[in-house]
KEDRENNU-659558 format. One line per 2 residues: number of its first residue (from 0); their letters; for each residue x negated, y, z of C-alpha. Coordinates in steps of 0.02 Angstrom, whole numbers, always signed. Layout:
# KEDRENNU-659558
NUM> a> X:Y:Z  ...
END
This chain:
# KEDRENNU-659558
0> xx> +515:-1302:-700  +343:-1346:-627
2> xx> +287:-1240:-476  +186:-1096:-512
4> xx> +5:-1122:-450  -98:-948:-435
6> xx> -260:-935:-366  -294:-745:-318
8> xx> -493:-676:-304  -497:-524:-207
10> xx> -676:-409:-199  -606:-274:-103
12> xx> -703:-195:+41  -517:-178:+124
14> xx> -497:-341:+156  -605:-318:+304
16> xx> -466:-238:+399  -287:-284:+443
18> xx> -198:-141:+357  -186:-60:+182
20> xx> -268:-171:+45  -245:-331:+175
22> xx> -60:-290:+195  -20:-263:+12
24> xx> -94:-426:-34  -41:-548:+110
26> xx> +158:-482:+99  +135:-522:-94
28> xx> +50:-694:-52  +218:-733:+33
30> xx> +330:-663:-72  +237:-775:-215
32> xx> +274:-931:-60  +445:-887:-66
34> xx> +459:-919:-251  +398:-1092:-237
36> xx> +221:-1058:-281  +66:-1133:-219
38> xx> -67:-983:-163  -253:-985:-144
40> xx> -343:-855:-114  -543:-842:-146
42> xx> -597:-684:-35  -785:-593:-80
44> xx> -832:-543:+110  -1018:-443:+135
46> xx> -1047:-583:+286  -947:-749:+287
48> xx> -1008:-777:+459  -888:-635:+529
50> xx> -734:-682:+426  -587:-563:+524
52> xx> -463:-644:+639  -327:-589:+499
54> xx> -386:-708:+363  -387:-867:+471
56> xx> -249:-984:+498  -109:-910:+370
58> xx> +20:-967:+255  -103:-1024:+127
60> xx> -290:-1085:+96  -412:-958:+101
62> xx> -592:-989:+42  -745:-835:+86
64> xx> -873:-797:-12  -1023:-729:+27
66> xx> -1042:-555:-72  -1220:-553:-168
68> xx> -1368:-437:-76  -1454:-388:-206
70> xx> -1384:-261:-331  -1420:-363:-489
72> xx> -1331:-506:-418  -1201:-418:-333
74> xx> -1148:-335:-521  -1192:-491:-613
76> xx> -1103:-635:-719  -1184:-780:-624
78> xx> -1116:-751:-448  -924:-707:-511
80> xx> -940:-855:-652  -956:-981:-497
82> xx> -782:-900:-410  -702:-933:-572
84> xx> -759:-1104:-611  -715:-1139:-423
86> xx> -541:-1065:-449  -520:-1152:-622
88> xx> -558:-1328:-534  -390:-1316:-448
90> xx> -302:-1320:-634  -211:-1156:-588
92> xx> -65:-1094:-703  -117:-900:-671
94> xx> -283:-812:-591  -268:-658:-515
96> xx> -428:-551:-492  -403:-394:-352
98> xx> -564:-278:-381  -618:-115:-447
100> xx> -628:-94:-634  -824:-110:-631
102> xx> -803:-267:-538  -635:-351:-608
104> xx> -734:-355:-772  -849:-493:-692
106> xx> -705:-608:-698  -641:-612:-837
108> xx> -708:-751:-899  -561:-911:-917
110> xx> -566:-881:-1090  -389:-955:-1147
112> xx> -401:-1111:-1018  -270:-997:-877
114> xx> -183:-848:-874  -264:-707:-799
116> xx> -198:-546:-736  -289:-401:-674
118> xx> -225:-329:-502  -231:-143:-501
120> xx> -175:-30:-336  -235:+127:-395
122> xx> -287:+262:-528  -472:+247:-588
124> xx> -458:+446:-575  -443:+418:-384
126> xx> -655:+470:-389  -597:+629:-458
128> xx> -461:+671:-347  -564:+607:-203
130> xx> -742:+583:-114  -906:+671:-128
132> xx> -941:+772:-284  -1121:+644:-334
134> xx> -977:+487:-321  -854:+576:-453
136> xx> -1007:+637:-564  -1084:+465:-566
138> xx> -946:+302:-525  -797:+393:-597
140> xx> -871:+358:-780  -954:+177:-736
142> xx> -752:+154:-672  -672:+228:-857
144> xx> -804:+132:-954  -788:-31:-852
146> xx> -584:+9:-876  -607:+24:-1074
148> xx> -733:-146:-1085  -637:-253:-973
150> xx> -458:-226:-964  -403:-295:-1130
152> xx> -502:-458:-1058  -339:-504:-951
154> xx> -160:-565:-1022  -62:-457:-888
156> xx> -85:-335:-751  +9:-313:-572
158> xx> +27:-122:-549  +134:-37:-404
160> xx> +213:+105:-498  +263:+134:-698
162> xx> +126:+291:-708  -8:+152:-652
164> xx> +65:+29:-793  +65:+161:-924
166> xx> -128:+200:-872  -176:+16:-878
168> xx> -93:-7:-1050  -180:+178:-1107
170> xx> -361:+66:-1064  -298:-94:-1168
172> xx> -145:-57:-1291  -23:-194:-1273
174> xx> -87:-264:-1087  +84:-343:-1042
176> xx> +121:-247:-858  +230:-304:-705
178> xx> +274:-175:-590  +282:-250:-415
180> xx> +284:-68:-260  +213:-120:-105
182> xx> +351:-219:-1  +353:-333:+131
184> xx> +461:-490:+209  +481:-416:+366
186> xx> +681:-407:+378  +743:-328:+560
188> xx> +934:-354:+614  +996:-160:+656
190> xx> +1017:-237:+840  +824:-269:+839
192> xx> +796:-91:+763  +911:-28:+906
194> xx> +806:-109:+1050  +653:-71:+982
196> xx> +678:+107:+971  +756:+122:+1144
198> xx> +587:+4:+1203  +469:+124:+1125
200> xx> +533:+289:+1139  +516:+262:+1344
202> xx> +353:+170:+1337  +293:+328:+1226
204> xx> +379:+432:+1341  +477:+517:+1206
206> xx> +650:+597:+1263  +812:+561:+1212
208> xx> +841:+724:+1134  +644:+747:+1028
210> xx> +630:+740:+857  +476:+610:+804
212> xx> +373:+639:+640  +284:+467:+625
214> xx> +125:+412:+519  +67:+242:+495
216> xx> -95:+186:+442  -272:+254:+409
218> xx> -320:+431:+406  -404:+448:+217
220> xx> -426:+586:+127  -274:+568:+45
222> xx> -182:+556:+222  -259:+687:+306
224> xx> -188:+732:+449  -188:+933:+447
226> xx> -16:+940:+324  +61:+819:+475
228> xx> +11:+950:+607  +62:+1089:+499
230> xx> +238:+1006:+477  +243:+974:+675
232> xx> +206:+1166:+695  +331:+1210:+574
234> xx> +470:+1106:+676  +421:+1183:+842
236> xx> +397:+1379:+783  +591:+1355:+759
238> xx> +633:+1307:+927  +640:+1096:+882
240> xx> +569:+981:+1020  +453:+882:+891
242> xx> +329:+753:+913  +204:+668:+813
244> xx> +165:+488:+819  +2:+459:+736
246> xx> +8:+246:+722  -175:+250:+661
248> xx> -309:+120:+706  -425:+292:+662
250> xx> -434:+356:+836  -590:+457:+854
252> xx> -523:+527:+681  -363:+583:+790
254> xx> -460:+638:+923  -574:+757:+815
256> xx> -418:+839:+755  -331:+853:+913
258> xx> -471:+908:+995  -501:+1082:+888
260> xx> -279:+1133:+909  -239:+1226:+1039
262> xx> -138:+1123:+1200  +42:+1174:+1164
264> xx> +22:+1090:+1008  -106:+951:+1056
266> xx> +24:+897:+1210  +149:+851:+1072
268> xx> +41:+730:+968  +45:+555:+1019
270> xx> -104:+443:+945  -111:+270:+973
272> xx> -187:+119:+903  -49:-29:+881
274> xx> -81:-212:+829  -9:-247:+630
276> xx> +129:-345:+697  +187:-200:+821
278> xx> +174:-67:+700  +341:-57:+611
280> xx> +434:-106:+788  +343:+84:+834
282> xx> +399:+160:+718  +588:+93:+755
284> xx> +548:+248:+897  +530:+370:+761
286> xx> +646:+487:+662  +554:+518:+500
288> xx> +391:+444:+422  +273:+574:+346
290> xx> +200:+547:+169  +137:+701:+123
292> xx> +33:+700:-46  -23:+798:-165
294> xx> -3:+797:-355  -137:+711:-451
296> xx> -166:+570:-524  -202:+453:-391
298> xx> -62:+480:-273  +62:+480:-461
300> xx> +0:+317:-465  +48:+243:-260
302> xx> +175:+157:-185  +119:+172:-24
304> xx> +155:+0:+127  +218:+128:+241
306> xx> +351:+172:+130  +431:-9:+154
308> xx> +365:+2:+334  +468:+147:+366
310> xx> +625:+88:+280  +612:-73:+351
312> xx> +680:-7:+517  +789:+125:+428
314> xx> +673:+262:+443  +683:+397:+326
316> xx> +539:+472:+257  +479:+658:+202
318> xx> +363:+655:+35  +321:+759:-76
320> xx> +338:+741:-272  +172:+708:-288
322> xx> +207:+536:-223  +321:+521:-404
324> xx> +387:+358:-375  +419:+372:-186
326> xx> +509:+554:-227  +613:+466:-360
328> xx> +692:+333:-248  +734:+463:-100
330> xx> +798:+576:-259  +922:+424:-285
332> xx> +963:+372:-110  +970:+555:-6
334> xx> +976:+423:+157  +809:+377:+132
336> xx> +718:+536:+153  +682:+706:+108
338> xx> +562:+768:-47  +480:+955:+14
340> xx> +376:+1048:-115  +228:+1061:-24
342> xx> +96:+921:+42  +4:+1054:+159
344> xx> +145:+1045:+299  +234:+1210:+234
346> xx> +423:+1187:+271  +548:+1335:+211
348> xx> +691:+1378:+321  +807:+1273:+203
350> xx> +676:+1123:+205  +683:+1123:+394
352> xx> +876:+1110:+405  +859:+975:+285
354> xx> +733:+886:+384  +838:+908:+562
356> xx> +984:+864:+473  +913:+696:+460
358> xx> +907:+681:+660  +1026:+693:+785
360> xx> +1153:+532:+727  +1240:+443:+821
362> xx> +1230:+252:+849  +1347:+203:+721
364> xx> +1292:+357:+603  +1104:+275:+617
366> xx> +1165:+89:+582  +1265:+149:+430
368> xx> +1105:+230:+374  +1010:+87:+408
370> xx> +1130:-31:+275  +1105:+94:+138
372> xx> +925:+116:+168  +931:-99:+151
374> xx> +1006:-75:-13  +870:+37:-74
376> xx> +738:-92:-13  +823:-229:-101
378> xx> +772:-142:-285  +603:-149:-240
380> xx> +581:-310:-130  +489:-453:-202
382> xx> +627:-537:-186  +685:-434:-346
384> xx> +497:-376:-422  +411:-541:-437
386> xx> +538:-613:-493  +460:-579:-692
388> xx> +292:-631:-630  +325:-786:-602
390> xx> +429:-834:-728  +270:-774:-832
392> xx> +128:-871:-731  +280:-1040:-794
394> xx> +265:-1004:-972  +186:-1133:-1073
396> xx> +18:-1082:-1141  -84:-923:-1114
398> xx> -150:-803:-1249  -337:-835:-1307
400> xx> -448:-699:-1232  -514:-580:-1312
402> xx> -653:-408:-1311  -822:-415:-1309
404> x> -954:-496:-1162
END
């Protein structure tokens, strides 16, 4: 079988920083390497004179454009019919186009000559759940619309969970759908894990005997920190000596909030900014990652990066069932976390011996965890979830294109 070549356009204002988006895509990009295939990626930047340190010098080619000015331009056929024709020139078996709907739309345009699959990481209904009320009254219906038009343009789409597949395929009946969660290739030895947490928890100054509650990543609306604080207090109103790591490159977000709690709680909140390839050593010094949610529509559609973070050093996690397909693996594997029924922090007294009965293992009692946890992340490692893919982007000819212009 021929190798796979797949050109991927991304137009996604998260490329600009090394986290999130960036993290989702890259991992992917190597997981596709792994396979065999041959990756390019075409990246939309607002200045290609300031491309960020992350997108130089990788595994792959990577080729900036510079995003249109003007609003006509920036929304028009011209500018994204030049990415495409660029991508097409490299005879590509598959492209794959990572934007918003109102923006994926724009590419759709290989008519029959290459596969092309639509890259989705989250629920259009995200500008209801989230943002200022003039953005959900006037882009949430430009995003449906754009959905409805443009979807049924592509022969496949990349989702993260089932509920985003079945959302995808509710916009265009019959969109074929691969369901790939956010993973990554970063595989620890438990004797790594081990010295990492030992490294950390005294740089941190953390003692031997503290229970950490760790988040990684941004601090967005739908990770806002108050639930995380909330949990923290719960811990210590029962007599637990807790901590909370906030791994955030968000600082003077962190600093807002710590700055308004009062200093027995403040004292136990630890917010520092790490570099990507430090992060999940960091959290090696935890003993549970937070991913408290709440249940709508855009978090039913996530599979959070710091869920594979986490597990990658045998972390377990606490979510909520909001988070549906997070809850549903921890639901099958009772190592890998804890679900709680409430994404504001609230812990009952049986939810907090749950939690603490996570902590407190010995050596041995942590590696054993640590194996089982592996287990888990082998079902959803791209080892595993591209596999599919691929063997789609190798099949012979693509479907003509079809919908209207």
């Amino acid at each position: 079988m021929a190798v796979p070549r797949l050109v991927v356009i991304t137009y996604r204002e998260g490329l600009r920083e090394a986290e999130g988006e960036w993290n989702l895509i890259h991992s992917r990009n190597l997981g596709l390497l792994s396979y065999g295939c041959q990756v390019t990626m075409f990246c939309v930047l607002p200045d290609p004179n300031r491309v960020p340190q992350h997108l130089l010098g990788k595994d792959y080619p990577i080729r900036i454009y510079a995003r249109p000015t003007t609003l006509r331009a920036r929304y028009g056929r011209r500018f994204a019919a030049q990415v495409v024709t660029d991508a097409l020139a490299t005879n590509p078996d598959g492209v794959l186009v990572s934007a918003a709907p109102h923006r994926a739309g724009l590419f759709g345009h290989a008519l029959g000559r290459t596969r092309l699959v639509l890259d989705i990481h989250g629920s259009v209904r995200e500008l209801v759940n989230y943002g200022p009320l003039g953005r959900r009254l006037v882009r949430f219906p430009v995003w449906g619309f754009s959905a409805w038009r443009w979807y049924r343009r592509f022969d496949a789409a990349l989702v993260v969970t089932e509920y985003l597949a079945k959302e995808c395929r509710f916009f265009a009946p019959g969109l074929r759908t691969f369901v790939v969660p956010c993973a990554s290739i970063y595989q620890p030895e438990w004797s790594e894990v081990y010295e990492h947490r030992r490294t950390w928890r005294r740089r941190l100054g953390i003692g031997d005997s503290e229970v950490v509650l760790a988040h990684s990543g941004g601090l967005s609306a739908w990770q806002e920190p108050s639930p995380m604080v909330r949990m923290l207090k719960a811990l210590l109103d029962r007599g637990a000596g807790a901590r909370l790591l906030l791994a955030t490159r968000k600082l003077d977000l962190a600093a807002s909030l710590t700055a308004r709690l009062p200093e027995s709680i403040r004292d136990r909140i630890i917010a520092r900014k790490f570099e990507n390839n430090l992060q999940c050593e960091v959290l090696a010094a935890a003993d549970l990652g937070l991913l408290l949610r709440a249940d709508n529509a855009t978090n039913r559609a996530a599979f959070p990066n710091k869920v594979d973070e986490c597990w990658s050093v045998g972390l377990p996690v606490i979510t909520t069932p909001g988070l549906r397909a997070v809850a549903e693996l921890v639901r099958s594997c009772p190592e890998a976390g804890v679900v709680v029924h409430s994404a504001d922090g609230a812990l009952s007294d049986d939810e907090v011996q749950r939690v603490l009965g996570m902590v407190g293992l010995s050596e041995l009692e942590r590696r054993q965890r640590f194996d089982r946890i592996r287990v888990l992340r082998d079902d959803i490692s791209f080892a595993k979830t591209l596999k599919p893919f691929v063997s789609f982007l190798a099949e012979a000819t693509p479907r003509a294109h079809f919908g209207g212009a």
